[in-house]
N, C-alpha and C positions, 0 to 999 in steps of 0.2 A: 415230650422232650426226651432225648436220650443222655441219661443220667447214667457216665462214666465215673461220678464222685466216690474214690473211697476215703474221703477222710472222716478220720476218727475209727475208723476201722483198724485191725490187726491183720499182716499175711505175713504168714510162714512160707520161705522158701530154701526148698530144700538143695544142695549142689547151686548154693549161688556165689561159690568165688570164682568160676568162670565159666562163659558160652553162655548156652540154653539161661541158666542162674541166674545168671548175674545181670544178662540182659531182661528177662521178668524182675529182677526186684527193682533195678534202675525202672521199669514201666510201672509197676505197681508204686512206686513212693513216690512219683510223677502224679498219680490221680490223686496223693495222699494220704496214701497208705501208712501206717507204722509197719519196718519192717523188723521181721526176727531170720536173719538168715544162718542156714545152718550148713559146715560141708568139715573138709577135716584139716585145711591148710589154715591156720589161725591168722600167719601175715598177711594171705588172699582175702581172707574175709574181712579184716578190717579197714586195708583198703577198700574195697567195697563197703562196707557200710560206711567209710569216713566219705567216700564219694555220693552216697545218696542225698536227693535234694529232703531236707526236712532235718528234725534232730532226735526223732523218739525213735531209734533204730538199737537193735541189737545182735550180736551171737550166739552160736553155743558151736562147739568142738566137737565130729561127731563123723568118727568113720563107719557108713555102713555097712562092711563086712564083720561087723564088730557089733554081735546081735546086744548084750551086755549095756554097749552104748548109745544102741536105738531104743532099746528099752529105757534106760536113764531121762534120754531125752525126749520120749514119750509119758513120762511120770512126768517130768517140769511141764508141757504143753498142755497135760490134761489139767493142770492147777490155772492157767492163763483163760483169759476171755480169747478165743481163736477164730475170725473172721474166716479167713481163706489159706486153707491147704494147699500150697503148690509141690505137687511128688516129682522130684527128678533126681536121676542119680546117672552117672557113668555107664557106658555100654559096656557089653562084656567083651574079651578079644576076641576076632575075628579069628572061624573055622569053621569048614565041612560038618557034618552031622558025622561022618566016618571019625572024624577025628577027635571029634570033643567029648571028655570024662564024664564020668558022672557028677564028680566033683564041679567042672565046670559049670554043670546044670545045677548040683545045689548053690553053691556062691550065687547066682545071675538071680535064680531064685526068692534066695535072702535078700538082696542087698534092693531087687525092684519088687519084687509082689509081698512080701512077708515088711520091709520095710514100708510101702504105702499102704498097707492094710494097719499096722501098729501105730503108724503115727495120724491114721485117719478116725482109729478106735479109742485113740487119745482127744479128740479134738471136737466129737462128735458132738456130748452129751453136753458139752455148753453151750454147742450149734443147736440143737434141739429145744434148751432153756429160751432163747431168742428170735428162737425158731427163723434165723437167717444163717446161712451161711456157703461156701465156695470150695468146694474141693475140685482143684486143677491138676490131672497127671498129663506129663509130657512124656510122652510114651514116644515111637517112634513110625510111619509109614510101613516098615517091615512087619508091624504087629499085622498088618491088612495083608500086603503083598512084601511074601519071604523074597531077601535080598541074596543073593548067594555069598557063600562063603559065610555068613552070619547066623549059624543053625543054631546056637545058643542065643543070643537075640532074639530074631525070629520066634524062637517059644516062648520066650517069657515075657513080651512082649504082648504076645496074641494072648496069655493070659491073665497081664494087668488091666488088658480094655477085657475082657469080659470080665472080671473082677468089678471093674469101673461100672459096666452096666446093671451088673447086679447090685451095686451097693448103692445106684442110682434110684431105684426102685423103691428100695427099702425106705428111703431117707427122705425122700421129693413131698412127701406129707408135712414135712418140717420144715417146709421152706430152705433146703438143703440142694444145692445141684453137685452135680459130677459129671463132669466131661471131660473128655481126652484131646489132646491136642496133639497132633504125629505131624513132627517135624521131616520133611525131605532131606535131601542133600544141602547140609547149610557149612559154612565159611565159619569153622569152630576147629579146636584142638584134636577133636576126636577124630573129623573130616581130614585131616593133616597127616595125624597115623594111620589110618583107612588108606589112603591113599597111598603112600608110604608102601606099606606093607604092601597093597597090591601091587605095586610095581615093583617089587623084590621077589613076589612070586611068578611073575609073568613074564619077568624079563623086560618092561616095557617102561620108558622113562615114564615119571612124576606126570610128566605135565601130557603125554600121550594118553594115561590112565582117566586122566581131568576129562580130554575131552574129548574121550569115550562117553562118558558120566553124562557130561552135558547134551552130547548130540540127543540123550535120550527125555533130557527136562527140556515142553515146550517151549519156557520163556529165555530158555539158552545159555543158563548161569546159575548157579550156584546162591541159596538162601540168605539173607543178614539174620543175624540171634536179635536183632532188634524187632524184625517182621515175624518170627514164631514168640516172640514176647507180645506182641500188639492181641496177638489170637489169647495166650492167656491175661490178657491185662481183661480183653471184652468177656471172658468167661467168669473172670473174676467180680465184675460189676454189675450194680444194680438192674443196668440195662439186658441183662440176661436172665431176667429169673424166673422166663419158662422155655428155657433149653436145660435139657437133663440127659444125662442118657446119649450123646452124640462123642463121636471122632469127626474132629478138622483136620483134615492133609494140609499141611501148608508145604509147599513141594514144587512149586511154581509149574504144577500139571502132570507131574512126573506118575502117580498114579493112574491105573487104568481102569476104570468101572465097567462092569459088564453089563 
């Protein structure tokens, strides 16, 4: 029987007062999950958790460019019983490789590989005690196949899934999985300014730059944050627990394997 049940379980999710977030923690407090969501807009967050179905849900306040406060709120986590890790955080802005700082590569850095590493090193060692547990990053398609104009992404990206892999490894004797989940072009805040931005650089209206985009995804549209939530809700559930070590494209085909 395929046993989606989390309740009585704990997940943490990290960037869930919108998009990617918010539609995992709406998926995960569906199977009956408690949630803990964490992101740095305190009004967004609690509408969202006043929105989840159930009532053992919580917050914490918590900008990730702001290492001080990933550290904080990896000392409160490591003191909790922590079922499932979900890592998501904000893209970094769109540029060339010519164009972006170094600065830009330490931020993008911090805020995705250095914060899913700390709040994963937090949460381990009572995963380990119960020898169950769910680390979910939602990482991005470009980690696999670089997006142009996204050269900051693009790197740190392809270095949280091998992060993922390796910490896969280590852990999987513990009854501990880690997989990534690389969302495509999906119908989110971030997709809005992408776009946006692209057609201010190109000269090319909004809605011409869309369906550029689309003519290249096979199913001819653009992702819901509800159908890259459904990939981390099954990574997150019992009915997963000898996938380790894997990325899911959800991208409606947009990726190309060789």
């Amino acid at each position: 029987m395929l046993d989606l049940s989390l309740s009585g379980r704990t997940a943490v999710v990290c960037g869930s007062s919108q998009g990617l977030g918010e539609a995992s923690a709406v998926a995960l407090a569906s199977q009956g999950a408690n949630l803990v969501c964490i992101a740095r807009n305190k009004e967004m967050l609690d509408s969202v958790v006043t929105g989840l179905v159930g009532e053992r849900h919580q917050f914490f306040i918590c900008d990730f460019e702001k290492r001080e406060q990933v550290e904080n709120i990896a000392k409160q986590l490591s003191d909790m019983n922590i079922d499932i890790l979900v890592n998501n955080a904000g893209g970094p802005p769109p540029n060339p490789a010519t164009q972006s700082s170094d600065a830009d590569y330490l931020s993008a850095f911090q805020m995705h590989l250095l914060t899913a590493a700390t709040l994963s090193n937090a949460v381990i060692p009572k995963m380990k005690e119960q020898q169950w547990g769910r680390i979910v990053n939602i990482v991005s398609v470009s980690g696999k196949t670089p997006v142009a104009n996204l050269a900051v992404s693009n790197s740190v990206r392809g270095a949280v899934i091998n992060w993922s892999k390796t910490l896969s490894n280590e852990v999987a004797s513990h009854g501990i999985t880690v997989n990534c989940v690389l969302p495509g072009y999906t119908r989110t805040s971030r997709l809005e300014q992408l776009n946006t931005l692209a057609a201010q650089r190109t000269g090319k209206t909004k809605q011409e730059v869309e369906s550029g985009i689309i003519a290249q995804i096979p199913m001819g549209r653009f992702g819901r944050p509800e159908e890259i939530a459904a990939a981390v809700a099954f990574y997150s559930a019992p009915a997963s627990s000898f996938v380790t070590g894997t990325c899911l494209p959800v991208d409606g085909g947009w990726t190309k394997f060789s």
